[in-house]
C-alpha positions in Angstrom: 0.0 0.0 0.0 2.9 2.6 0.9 4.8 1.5 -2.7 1.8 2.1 -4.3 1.2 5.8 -2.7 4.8 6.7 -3.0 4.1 5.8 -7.1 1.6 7.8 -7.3 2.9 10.8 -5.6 6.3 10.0 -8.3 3.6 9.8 -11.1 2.0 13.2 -9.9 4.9 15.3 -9.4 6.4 14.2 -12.8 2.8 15.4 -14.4 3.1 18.7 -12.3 6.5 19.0 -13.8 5.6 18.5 -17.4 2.7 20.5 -17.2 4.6 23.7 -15.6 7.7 23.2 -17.9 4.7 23.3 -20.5 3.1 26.3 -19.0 6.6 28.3 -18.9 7.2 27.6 -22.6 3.1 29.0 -23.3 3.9 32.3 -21.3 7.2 33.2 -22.6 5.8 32.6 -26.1 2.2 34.8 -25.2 4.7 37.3 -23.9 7.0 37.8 -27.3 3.3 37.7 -29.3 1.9 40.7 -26.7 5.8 42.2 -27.2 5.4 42.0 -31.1 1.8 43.7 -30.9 2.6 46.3 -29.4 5.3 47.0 -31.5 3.1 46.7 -34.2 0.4 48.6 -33.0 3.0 51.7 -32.6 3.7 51.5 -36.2 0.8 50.8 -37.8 -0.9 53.9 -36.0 -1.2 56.9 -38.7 -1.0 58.8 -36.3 2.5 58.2 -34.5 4.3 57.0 -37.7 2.3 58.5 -40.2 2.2 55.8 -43.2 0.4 53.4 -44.2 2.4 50.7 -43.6 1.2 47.9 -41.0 5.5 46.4 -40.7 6.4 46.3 -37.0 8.0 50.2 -36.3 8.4 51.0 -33.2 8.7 54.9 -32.3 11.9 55.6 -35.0 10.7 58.7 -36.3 8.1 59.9 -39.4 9.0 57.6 -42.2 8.1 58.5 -45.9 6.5 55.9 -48.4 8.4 57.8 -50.9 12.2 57.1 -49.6 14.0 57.0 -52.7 14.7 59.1 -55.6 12.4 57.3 -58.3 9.8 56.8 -55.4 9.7 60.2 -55.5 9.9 61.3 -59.4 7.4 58.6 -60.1 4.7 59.7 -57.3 5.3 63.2 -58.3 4.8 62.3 -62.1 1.3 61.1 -60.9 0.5 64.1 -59.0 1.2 66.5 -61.8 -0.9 64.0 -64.6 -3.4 63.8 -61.8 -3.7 60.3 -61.3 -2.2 59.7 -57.7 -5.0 59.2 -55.0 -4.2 62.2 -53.0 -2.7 65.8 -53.4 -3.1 66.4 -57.5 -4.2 69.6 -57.1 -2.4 71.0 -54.5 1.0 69.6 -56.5 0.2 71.0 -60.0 -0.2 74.5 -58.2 3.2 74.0 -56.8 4.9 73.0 -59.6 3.3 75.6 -62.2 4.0 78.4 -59.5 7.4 77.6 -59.0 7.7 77.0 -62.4 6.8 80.6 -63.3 9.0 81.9 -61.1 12.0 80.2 -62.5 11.7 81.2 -66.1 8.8 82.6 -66.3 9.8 85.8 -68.3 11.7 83.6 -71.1 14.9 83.3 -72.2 16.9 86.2 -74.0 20.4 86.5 -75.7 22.4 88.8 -75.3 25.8 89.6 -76.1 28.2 88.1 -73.5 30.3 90.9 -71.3 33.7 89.7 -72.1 33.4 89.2 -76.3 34.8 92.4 -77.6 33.2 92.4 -81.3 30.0 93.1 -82.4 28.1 89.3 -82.1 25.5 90.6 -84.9 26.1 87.3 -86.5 25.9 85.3 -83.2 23.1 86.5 -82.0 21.1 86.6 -85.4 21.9 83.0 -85.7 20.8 82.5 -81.4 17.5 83.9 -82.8 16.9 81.4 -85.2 18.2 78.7 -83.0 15.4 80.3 -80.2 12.5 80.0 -82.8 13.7 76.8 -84.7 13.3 75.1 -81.0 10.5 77.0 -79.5 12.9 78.3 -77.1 11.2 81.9 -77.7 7.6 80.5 -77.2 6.8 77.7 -74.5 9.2 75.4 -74.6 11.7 77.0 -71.2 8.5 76.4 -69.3 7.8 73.5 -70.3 11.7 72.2 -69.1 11.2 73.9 -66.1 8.3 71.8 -65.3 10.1 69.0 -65.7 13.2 69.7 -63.9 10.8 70.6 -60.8 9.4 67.0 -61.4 12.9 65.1 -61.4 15.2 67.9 -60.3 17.4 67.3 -63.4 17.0 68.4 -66.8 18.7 66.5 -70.0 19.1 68.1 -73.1 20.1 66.8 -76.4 21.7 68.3 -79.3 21.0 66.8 -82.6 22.3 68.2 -86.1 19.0 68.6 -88.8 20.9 69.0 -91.9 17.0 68.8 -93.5 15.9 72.3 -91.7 19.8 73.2 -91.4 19.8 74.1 -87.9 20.4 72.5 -84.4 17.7 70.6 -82.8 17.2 70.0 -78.7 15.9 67.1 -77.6 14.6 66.7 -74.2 15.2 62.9 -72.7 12.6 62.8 -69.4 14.7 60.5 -66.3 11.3 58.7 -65.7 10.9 57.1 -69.3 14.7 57.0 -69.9 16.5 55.7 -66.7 19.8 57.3 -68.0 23.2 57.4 -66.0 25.3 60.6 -66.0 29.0 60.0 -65.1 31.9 62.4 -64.1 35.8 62.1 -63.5 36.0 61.4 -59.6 36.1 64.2 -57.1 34.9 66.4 -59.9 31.5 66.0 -59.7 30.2 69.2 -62.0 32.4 67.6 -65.2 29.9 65.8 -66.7 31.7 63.8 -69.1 28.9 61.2 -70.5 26.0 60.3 -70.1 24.4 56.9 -71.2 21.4 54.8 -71.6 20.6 50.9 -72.5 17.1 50.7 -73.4 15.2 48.1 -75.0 16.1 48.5 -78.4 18.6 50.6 -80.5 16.2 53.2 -81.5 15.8 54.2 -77.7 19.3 53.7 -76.5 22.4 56.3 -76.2 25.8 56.9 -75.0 26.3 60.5 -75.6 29.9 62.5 -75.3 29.7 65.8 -73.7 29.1 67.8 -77.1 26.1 66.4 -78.0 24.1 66.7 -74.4 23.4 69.7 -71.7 22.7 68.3 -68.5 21.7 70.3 -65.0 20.8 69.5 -61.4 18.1 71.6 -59.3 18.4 69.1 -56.6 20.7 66.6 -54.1 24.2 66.8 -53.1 27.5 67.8 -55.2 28.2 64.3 -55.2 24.6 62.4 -55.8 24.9 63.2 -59.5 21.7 61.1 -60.7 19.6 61.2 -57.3 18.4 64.7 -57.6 15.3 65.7 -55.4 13.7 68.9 -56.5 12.1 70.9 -53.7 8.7 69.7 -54.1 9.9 65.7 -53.1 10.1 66.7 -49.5 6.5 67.7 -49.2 4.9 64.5 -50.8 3.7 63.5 -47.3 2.1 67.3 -46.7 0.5 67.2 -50.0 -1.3 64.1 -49.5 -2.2 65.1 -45.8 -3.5 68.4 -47.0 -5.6 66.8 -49.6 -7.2 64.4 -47.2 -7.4 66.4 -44.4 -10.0 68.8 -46.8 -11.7 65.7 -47.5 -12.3 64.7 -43.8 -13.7 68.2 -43.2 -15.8 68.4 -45.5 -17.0 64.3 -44.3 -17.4 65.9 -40.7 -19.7 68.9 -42.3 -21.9 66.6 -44.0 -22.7 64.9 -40.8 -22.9 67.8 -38.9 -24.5 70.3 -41.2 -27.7 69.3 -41.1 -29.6 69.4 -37.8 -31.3 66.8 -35.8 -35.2 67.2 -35.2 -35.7 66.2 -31.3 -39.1 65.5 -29.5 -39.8 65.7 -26.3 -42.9 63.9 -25.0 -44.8 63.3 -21.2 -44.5 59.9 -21.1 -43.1 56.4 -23.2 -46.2 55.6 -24.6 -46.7 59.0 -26.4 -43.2 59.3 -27.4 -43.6 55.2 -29.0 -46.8 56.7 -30.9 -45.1 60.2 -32.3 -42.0 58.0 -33.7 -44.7 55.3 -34.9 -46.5 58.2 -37.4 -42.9 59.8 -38.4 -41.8 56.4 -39.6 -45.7 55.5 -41.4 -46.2 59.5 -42.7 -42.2 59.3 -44.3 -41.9 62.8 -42.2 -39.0 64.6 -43.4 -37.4 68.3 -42.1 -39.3 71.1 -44.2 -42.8 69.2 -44.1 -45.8 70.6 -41.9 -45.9 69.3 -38.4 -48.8 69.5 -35.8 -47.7 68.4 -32.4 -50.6 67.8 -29.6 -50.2 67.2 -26.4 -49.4 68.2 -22.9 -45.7 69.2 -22.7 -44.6 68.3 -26.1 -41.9 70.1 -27.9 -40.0 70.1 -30.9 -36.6 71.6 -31.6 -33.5 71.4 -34.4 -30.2 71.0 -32.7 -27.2 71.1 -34.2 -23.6 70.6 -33.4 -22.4 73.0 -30.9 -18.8 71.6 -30.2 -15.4 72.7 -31.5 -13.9 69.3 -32.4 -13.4 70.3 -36.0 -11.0 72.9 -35.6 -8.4 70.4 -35.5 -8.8 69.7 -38.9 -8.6 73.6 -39.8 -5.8 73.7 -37.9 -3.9 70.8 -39.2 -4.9 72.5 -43.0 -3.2 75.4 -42.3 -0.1 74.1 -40.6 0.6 72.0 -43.8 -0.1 74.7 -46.2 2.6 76.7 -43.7 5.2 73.6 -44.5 4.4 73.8 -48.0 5.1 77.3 -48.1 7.8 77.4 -46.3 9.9 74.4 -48.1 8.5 75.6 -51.4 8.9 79.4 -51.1 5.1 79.9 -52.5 3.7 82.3 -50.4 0.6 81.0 -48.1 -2.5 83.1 -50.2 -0.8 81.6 -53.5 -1.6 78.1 -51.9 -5.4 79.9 -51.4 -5.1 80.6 -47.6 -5.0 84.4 -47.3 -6.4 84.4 -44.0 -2.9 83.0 -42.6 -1.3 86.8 -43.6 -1.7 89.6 -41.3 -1.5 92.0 -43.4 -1.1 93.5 -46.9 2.2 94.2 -46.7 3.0 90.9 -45.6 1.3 89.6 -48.6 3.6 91.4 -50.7 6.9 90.6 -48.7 6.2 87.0 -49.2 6.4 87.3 -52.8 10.0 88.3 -52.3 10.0 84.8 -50.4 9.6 82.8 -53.9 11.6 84.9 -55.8 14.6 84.3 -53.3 13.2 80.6 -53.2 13.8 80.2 -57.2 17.1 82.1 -57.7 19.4 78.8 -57.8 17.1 77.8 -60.5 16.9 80.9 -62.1 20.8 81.1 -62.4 21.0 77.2 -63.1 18.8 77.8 -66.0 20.8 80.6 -67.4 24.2 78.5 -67.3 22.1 75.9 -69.3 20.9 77.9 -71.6 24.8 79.6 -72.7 25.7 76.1 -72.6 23.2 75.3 -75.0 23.6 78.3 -77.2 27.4 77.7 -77.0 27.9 73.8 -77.6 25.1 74.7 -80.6 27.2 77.1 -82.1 30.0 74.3 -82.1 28.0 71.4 -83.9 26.4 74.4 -86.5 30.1 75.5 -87.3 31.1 71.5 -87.8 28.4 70.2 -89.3 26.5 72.9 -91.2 29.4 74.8 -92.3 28.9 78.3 -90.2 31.7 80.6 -88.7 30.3 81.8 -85.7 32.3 82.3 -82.2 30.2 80.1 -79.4 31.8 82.3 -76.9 30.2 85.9 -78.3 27.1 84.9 -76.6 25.4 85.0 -73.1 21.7 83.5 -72.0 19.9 86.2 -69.2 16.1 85.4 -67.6 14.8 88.8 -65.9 13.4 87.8 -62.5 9.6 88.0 -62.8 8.1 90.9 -61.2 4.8 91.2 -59.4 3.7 94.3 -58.2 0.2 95.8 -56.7 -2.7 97.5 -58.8 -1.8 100.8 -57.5 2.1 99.9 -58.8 0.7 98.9 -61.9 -1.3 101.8 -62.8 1.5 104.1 -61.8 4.7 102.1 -63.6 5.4 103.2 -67.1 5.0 101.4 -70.1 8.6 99.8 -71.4 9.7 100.0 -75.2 9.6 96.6 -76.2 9.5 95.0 -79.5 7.9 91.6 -80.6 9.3 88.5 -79.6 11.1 90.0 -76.0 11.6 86.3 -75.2 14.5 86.1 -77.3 15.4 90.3 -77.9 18.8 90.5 -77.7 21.2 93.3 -75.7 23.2 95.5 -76.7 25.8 95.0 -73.7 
């Protein structure tokens, strides 16, 4: 009898073992599953991480779907061509406006400062060149546009021996993946620039005569990965656009007012709702209320919970404006400027914003003028000196409607795009 007590106290305590070695093994694993939840609960919430992403971020900062240079062309492709879910609107308004402000007075040639002849040959030619390419019509905007989509701009030169002249080409990065390279620590040399596409009517390997190619964007040594301005407000864009569209969800709901009716007792109040739902009863219909005590009112919301969608509106349209340069009543908020006159200091805030561009552009444009006079003089036979010539783009002036009635009327000829200086 003791044997068999002392067995089954061995038996039990080996169960009892088993089952809390078991148990252990159940709790540390429930306690790495709770761990891992609330890991992932921290960075799937939009509102600590701000994406869209459900991958296990813990608090690590505010990362950006859009973390890599053709993340960011591509999405900002689809926000200009309107096709991206969220912020088309607001992006084509800051593109065009910045756009405008780069070269938004055209391109002009002019006689460069150090050439000590006349250039009447140089520049008649320049003019020709200018029209031939559209340069004097739309054609500068229209690069600009897309060097504040991609942050680059490539331009090639190709001889027309049909129309005897020099025609640019422009090559966008986001159809044509091309690779620009330079000698090492000499990263403004740009020595060729190449692309293998599917076929042999798409691909090139260009030498620096035949191609003009400019950064808006990235650092001295990222010479492909160029982010233009507008890639470091993706996020804001889309936030702005949705927060509008969650306002205008939370007027919907609370536009319209509730009809509330008080009644004496159940049974009367069962009855009233019985008729509303047989008689279809809708707000703006004729209503006869009997009764002791019965009332009818509208009420309608009376908090404030809202404003933090107003307020989260304008501090993105604040960002915007401020990484952008576009003054906040460009963006269509002039309720954020105190005054007048610091509506019209903020325009000084975009032309400031766009000078880098402005004098990138200008660079480009000698350099196209210049490597164009080489091929013509090769190719086509002319005699013309490249360096005689100089590109300029006047800063675009706005100014108010009692400035404008005021100013004085310049002495302009047709075609100012492309008028050339005497100096």
């Amino acid at each position: 009898m003791l044997m068999a007590t002392s067995y089954a106290r061995q038996l039990q305590g080996a169960h009892h073992e088993r089952r809390n070695k078991l148990l252990e093994k159940r709790n540390a694993l429930m306690l790495r599953q709770i761990r891992g939840l609330v890991l992932e609960a921290q960075g799937a919430v939009d509102i600590t991480t701000n994406t869209d992403s459900s991958a296990i971020r813990a608090y690590i900062g505010t990362p950006s779907k859009f973390n890599t240079y053709s993340k960011q062309v591509t999405q900002l492709g689809k926000l200009y061509d309107n096709t991206a879910d969220w912020g088309c609107m607001i992006a084509k308004n800051v593109i065009d406006m910045r756009t405008a402000f780069s070269v938004g007075t055209g391109v002009r040639v002019i006689k460069h400062k150090d050439f000590e002849g006349d250039a009447t040959e140089e520049l008649a030619w320049c003019k020709e060149f200018m029209r031939f390419n559209n340069l004097d019509e739309e054609m500068p905007q229209e690069y600009a546009k897309e060097a504040e989509i991609e942050g680059k701009v490539l331009l090639r030169l190709l001889v027309d021996t049909a129309a005897g002249n020099i025609r640019i080409v422009h090559v966008p990065w986001r159809q044509f993946n091309y690779e620009v390279t330079t000698p090492a620590f000499d990263f403004f040399n740009y020595t060729r620039v190449k692309y293998d596409g599917p076929g042999d009517d798409t691909s090139f390997d260009l030498d620096p005569p035949w191609f003009v190619y400019k950064r808006f964007g990235g650092g001295a040594s990222k010479i492909n990965e160029t982010p233009p301005k507008t890639a470091f407000i993706l996020r804001e864009m889309e936030d702005l656009d949705k927060a509008i569209v969650d306002w205008r969800k939370i007027n919907r709901i609370f536009a319209a007012p509730t009809p509330v009716f008080h009644t004496q007792d159940k049974q009367t109040a069962q009855e009233l709702q019985q008729w509303l739902d047989d008689s279809n009863w809708r707000i703006g219909k004729a209503l006869v209320l009997g009764g002791v005590d019965m009332e009818y009112e509208l009420i309608g919301w009376t908090g404030d919970g809202y404003t933090t969608l107003k307020e989260e509106t304008q501090a993105l349209v604040k960002t915007i404006s401020g990484t952008t340069g576009i003054p906040v009543h460009f963006l269509g908020y002039p309720e954020l400027l105190s005054n007048r006159d610091t509506a019209e200091n903020l325009i000084e805030l975009i032309v400031l914003s766009t000078n880098k561009e402005r004098n990138t552009w200008m660079g480009g444009y000698e350099e196209v003028f210049q490597k164009a006079i080489v091929i013509s003089n090769t190719f086509l036979g002319t005699s013309l000196n490249p360096t005689a010539v100089d590109a300029v783009i006047d800063e675009l002036e706005l100014t108010t409607a009692e400035g404008a009635a005021n100013a004085s009327v310049p002495q302009r000829t047709a075609n100012t795009s492309s008028q050339s200086d005497s100096t």
